[in-house]
N, C-alpha and C positions, 0 to 999 in steps of 0.2 A: 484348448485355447487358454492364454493367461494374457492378466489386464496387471501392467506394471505403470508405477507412476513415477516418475524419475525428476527430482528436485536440483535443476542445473546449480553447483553448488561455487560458481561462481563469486566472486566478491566485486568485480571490480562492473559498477554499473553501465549501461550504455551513455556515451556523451549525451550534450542536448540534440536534438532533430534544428536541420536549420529554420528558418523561419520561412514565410512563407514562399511556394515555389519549391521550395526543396521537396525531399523525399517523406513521404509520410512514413507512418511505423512498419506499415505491410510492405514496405518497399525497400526496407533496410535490409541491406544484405552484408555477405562477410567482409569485403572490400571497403564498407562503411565505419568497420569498429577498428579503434586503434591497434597496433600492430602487436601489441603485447597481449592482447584479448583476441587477437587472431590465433597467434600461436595456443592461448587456451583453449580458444575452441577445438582447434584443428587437434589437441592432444586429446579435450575429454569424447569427443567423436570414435580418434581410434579404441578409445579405452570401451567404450559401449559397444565397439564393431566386436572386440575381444571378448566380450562380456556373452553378447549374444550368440559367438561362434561357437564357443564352452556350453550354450544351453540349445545350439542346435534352434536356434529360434529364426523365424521371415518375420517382422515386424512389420506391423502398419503404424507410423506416428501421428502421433495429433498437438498441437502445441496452442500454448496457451500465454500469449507474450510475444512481445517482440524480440529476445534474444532468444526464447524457446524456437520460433520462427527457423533464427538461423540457424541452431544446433540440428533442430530438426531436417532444411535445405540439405545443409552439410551432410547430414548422414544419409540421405538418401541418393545425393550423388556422390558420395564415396565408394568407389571402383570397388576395394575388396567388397563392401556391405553390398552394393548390388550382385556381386559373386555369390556369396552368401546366400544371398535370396533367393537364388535362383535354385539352389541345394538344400537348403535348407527344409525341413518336413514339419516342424514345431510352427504354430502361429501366435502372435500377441500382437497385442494395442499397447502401444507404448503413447506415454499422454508426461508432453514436457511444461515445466511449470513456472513460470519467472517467482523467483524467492519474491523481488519486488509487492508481486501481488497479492503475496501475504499478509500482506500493511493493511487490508479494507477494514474499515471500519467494523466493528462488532455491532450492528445494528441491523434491523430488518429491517422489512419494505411496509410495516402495519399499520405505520404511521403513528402508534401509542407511545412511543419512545421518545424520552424530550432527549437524550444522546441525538436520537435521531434526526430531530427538528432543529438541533443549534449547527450537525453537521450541512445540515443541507441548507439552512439559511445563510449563517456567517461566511464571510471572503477567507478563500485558500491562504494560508499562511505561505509568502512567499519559499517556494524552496521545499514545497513539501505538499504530497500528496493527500493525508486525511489528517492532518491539524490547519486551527481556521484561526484566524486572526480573531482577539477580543478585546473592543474597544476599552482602554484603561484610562481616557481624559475622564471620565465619571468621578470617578476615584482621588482623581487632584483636583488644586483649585486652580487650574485652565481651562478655561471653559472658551470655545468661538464656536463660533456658525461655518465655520470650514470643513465641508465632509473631506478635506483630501487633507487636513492639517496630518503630517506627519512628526510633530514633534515629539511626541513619545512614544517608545516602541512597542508595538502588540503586544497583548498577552498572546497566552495560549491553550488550550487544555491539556497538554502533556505535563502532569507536574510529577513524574515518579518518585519522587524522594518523599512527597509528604504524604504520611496515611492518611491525613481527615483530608486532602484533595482527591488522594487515590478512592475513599469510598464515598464519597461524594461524587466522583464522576461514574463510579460502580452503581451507584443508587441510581443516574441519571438512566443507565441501559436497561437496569434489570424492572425498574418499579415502572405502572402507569404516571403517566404526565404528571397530573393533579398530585399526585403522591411525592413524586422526585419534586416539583414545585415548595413546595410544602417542606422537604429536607432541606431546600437552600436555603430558605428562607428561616428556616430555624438555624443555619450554619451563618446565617448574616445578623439576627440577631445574640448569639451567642460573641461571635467576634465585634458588635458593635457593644457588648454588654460589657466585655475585658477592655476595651483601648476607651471607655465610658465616653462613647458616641452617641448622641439623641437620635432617634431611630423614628420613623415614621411609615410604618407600612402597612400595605393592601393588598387586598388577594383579587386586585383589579386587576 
């Protein structure tokens, strides 16, 4: 028996799901994705059906995602693959994977992680799955009592280009709380020490 993991190598993502009433994720089928991503599926399907005839393999799938779903659907009602299966003497778990859900956050469940606690406090960053909105009126001098005031636009914590944000958000996943704390905080008075900002802080 062999366990293959097959990374649907896809680019082009599934549209949005309608709103309510529509079709949830489980319920997406191939007649749902645009016609150009149908003909991809329908190619990389045969190509897997190829792949598996060559190794003499019965597959059982398992999928993991919503377009894994239908790759998966697809291959299992595909005429030659069920041919196949039925001939076939080799068996494997084929386990399909939305690239998508690669994106999860790098954080555990231990709760020690301040990565962890700004992702799951902070509002989802429109348009994106694990960056969160970070409130930047602080920062200037506009200040209201409007929690919906949208006139400046989010920060965020994706900042790749700069290394002392890139290990600063490193420090946030890898150290306990009180520790990463403690980093920022020296990262706020270090930049308020250069731009000679009066600084007033507490480890309240």
């Amino acid at each position: 028996s062999a366990d293959l993991c097959l990374l649907p190598a896809l680019v082009v993502l599934l549209p949005p799901l309608p709103g309510p009433g529509g079709p949830g994720p489980a319920e997406v089928g191939l007649g749902a994705l645009p016609a150009e991503l149908r003909v991809a599926v329908r190619a990389l399907v045969g190509d897997l059906d190829g792949l598996f005839t060559a190794l003499g393999l019965r597959e059982e799938s398992f999928a993991v995602g919503a377009l894994s779903r239908v790759i998966a659907a697809e291959l299992a009602s595909y005429a030659p693959a069920r041919n196949r299966r039925r001939t076939a003497t080799n068996k494997a778990s084929v386990v399909f994977v939305d690239r998508t859900l690669d994106l999860a956050g790098a954080v555990g469940h231990h709760g020690d992680s301040l990565a962890e606690k700004i992702l799951s406090v902070l509002p989802k960053l429109p348009g994106h799955k694990t960056d969160v909105m970070v409130n930047m009126v602080e920062l200037t001098a506009l200040q209201t009592t409007d929690e919906t005031c949208s006139i400046i636009a989010p920060g965020c914590l994706a900042q790749p280009n700069d290394p002392a944000a890139k290990s600063l958000w490193e420090s946030f996943m890898n150290l306990k709380q009180k520790e990463a704390v403690m980093e920022a905080r020296r990262h706020l008075v270090e930049a308020a020490s250069r731009e000679n900002l009066p600084i007033k802080m507490s480890m309240g």
